[in-house]
N, C-alpha and C positions, 0 to 999 in steps of 0.2 A: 504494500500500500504506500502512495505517494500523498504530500501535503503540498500542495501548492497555494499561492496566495497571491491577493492584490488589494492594494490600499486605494481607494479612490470615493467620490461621495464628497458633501460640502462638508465635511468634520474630519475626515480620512479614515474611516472605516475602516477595517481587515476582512475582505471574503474571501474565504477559504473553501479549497477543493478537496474534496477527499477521494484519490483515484486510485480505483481497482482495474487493472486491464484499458478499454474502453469505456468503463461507466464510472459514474461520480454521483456522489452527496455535495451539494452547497454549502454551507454554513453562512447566512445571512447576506441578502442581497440588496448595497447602498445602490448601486447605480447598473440601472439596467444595459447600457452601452458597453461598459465596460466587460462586466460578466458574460453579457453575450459573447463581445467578438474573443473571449477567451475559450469559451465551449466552442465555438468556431472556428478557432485556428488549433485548437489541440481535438476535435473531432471526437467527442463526449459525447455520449447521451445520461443525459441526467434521470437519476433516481430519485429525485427527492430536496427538498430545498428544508435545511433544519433550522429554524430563526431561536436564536439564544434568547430571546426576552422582545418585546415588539413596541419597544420605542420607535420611532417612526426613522430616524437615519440608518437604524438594520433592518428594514425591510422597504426604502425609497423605491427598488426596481421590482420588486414581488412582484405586483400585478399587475405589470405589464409583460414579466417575466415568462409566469405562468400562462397568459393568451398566446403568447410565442408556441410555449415547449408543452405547453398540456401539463405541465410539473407538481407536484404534490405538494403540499407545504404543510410546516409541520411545527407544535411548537408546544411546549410542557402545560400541562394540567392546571396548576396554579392561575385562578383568576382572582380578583381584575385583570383585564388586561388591556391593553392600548387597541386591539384591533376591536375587540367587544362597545370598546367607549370612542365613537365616530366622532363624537362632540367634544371630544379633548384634542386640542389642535393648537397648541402653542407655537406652530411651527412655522405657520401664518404670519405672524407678527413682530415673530423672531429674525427668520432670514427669509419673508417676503415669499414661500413656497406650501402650496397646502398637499397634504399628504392623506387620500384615502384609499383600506384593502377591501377590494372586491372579491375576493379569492376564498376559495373553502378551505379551510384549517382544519385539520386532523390533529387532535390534542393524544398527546404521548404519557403513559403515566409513567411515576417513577418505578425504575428498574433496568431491567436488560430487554431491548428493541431491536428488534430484525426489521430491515429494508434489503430487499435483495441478498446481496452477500455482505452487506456490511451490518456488523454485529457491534452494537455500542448500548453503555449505561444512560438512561435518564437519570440524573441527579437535579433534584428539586433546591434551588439556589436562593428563596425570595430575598428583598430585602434593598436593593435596587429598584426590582419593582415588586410586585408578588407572583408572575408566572416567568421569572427569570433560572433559566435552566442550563447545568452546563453538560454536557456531554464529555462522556469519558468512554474510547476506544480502549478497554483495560490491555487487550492482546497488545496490543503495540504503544501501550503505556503515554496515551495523549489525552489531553482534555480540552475543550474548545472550549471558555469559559463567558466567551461575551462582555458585559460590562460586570460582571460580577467579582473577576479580580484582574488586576492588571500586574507587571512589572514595579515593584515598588509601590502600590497602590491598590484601592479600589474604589466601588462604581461609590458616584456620588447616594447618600439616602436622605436628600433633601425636595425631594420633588414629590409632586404629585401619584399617589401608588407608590412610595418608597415607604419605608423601616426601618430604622435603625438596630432596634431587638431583635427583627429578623434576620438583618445583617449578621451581626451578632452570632446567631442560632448556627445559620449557615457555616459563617467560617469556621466556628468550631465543628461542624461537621465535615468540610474539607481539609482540617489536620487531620484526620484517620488515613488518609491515600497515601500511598509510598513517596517518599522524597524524589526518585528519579523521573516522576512523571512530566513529560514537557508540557506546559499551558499555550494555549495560543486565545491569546485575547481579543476582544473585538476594539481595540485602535491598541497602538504602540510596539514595543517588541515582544517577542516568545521568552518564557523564562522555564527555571524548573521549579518545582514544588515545593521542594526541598531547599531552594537558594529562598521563596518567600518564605515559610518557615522561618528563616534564618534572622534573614532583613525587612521582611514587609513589616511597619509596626501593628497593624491593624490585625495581622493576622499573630505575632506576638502577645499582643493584649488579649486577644481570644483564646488565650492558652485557660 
């Protein structure tokens, strides 16, 4: 299995590809141009589009995406959530862009999920938002964790649908994962599990 990625979107985003052979998993889609002309020039066909949490700049190119490919979207159990609440649109006013999903959502519970041949953990993350979920490929030791942790960081719990206790809850429940696990977050760089353990403070405090 290969990881490939692109950063693009009005915030810079991370979409990730998860490729087996010729087919692939997404992991959140900011810009539909972009992600296209990648499934296009590496000649993919997609399985499946997984959205780590559905703030509106990981999933900007979903549904246009999905009219394209006919593609699945997919996205943890946990509600509220931003695609359920149409009337939540700070994005408008912010950077001038209105953002809505027309697209059928297949909600994933927490555990171990099969799509084709790719076999991965739902792990329920809230606290960010409350349907923010990260995905863990345990065989090949990856987590795609979206905004829920970053490189030195994590996601803001000051918005609308955030937590801070749930944050909380969460991180302590992703210290039990092995240290050599690599994260791939939704903006900045990939880190390991084990080096936030170390240094993230937020996830020190949650000890």
């Amino acid at each position: 299995m290969r990881i490939d990625s692109i950063t693009c979107g009005l915030i810079k985003n991370n979409n990730y590809f998860v490729i087996k052979g010729d087919e692939c998993l997404i992991i959140d889609i900011s810009d539909f141009s972009a992600v296209d002309k990648f499934i296009q020039e590496n000649h993919l066909k997609v399985k499946g589009v997984l959205l780590t949490h559905s703030h509106w700049d990981h999933l900007m190119g979903v549904e246009e995406f999905v009219k394209k490919y006919n593609a699945k979207v997919y996205l943890g159990s946990r509600k509220p959530n931003y695609i359920t609440k149409k009337e939540f649109d700070y994005t408008k006013e912010k950077y001038g862009v209105t953002v809505e999903f027309d697209a059928d959502v297949i909600y994933l519970e927490e555990g171990e999920n099969t799509i084709d041949q790719f076999n991965f953990h739902v792990i329920e993350t809230p606290g960010h938002t409350y349907c923010s979920v990260v995905y863990y490929f345990k065989q090949e030791g990856i987590m795609f964790t979206g905004d829920f942790l970053f490189k030195g960081t994590i996601g803001i719990t000051t918005s609308m649908y955030s937590n801070k206790e749930l944050m909380e809850e969460s991180l302590r429940k992703i210290l039990n994962y092995p240290d050599e696990i690599v994260i791939y977050p939704g903006h900045g760089a990939i880190s390991r599990l084990g080096e936030e353990k170390r240094s993230n403070m937020f996830l020190k405090r949650a000890r």
